[in-house]
N, C-alpha and C positions, 0 to 999 in steps of 0.2 A: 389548471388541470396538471398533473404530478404525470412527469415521464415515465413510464414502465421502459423497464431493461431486464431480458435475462441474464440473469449475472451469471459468471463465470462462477464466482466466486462459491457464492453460497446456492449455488444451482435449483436457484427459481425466481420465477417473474418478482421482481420491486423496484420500490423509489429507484430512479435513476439522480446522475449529480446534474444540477444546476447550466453549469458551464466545464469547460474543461479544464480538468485539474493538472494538465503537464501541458508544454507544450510538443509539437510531432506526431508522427504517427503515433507514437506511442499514446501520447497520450488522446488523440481519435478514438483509438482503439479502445480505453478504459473508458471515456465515455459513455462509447457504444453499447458497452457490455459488462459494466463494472456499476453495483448500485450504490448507494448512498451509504449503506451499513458495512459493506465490503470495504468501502474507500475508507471510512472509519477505524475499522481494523488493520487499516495498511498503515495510516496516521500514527496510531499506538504503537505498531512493530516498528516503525522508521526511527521513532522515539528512541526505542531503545536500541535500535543500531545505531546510530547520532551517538545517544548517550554511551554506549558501552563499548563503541570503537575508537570514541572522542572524534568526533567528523566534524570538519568544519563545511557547511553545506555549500558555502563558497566558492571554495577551492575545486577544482575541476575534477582531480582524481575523486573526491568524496562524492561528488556527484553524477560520475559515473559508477558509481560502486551502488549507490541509492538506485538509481536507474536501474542499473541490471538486477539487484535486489528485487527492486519492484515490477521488473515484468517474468521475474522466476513465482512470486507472490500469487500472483493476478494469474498469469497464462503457464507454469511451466512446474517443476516440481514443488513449490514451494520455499519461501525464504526465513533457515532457520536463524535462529536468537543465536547471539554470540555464544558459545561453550560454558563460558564460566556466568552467564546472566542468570538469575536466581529469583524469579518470579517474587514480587512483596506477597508475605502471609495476609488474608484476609482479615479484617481486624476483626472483633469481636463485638 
């Protein structure tokens, strides 16, 4: 039987994740309240912060920056794309 969660995210009941995707409160908290398709789109945005700030995930500064990125995403204003990231044209 598939978890229901009300997502924060896309504010209405679906799929919840599996197991928890961070460890900490924090990640409790996404669990709880973060769905399957939300977490998806935190995957793709984290992509391109990774990608476009050159992060090593590693490294502790970078993965505090991922962290706070992702509970601005999930619970808080939102985490935008770097300035200069430029969306790929949809191909044809």
């Amino acid at each position: 039987m598939t978890r229901l969660v009300q997502c924060v995210l896309l504010k209405r009941e679906a799929p919840g994740l599996d197991r928890l995707p961070y460890p900490g409160p924090l990640g409790q908290r996404i669990f709880a309240e973060v769905s399957k398709e939300a977490w998806a789109q935190w995957v793709k945005h984290q992509t391109v912060l990774i990608n476009e700030y050159r992060l090593t995930p590693v490294d502790p500064k970078a993965r505090k920056l991922l962290e706070t990125e992702m509970e601005k995403f999930f619970f808080g204003t939102g985490s935008a794309a770097p300035e200069a990231f430029k969306a790929p044209e949809p191909q044809a």
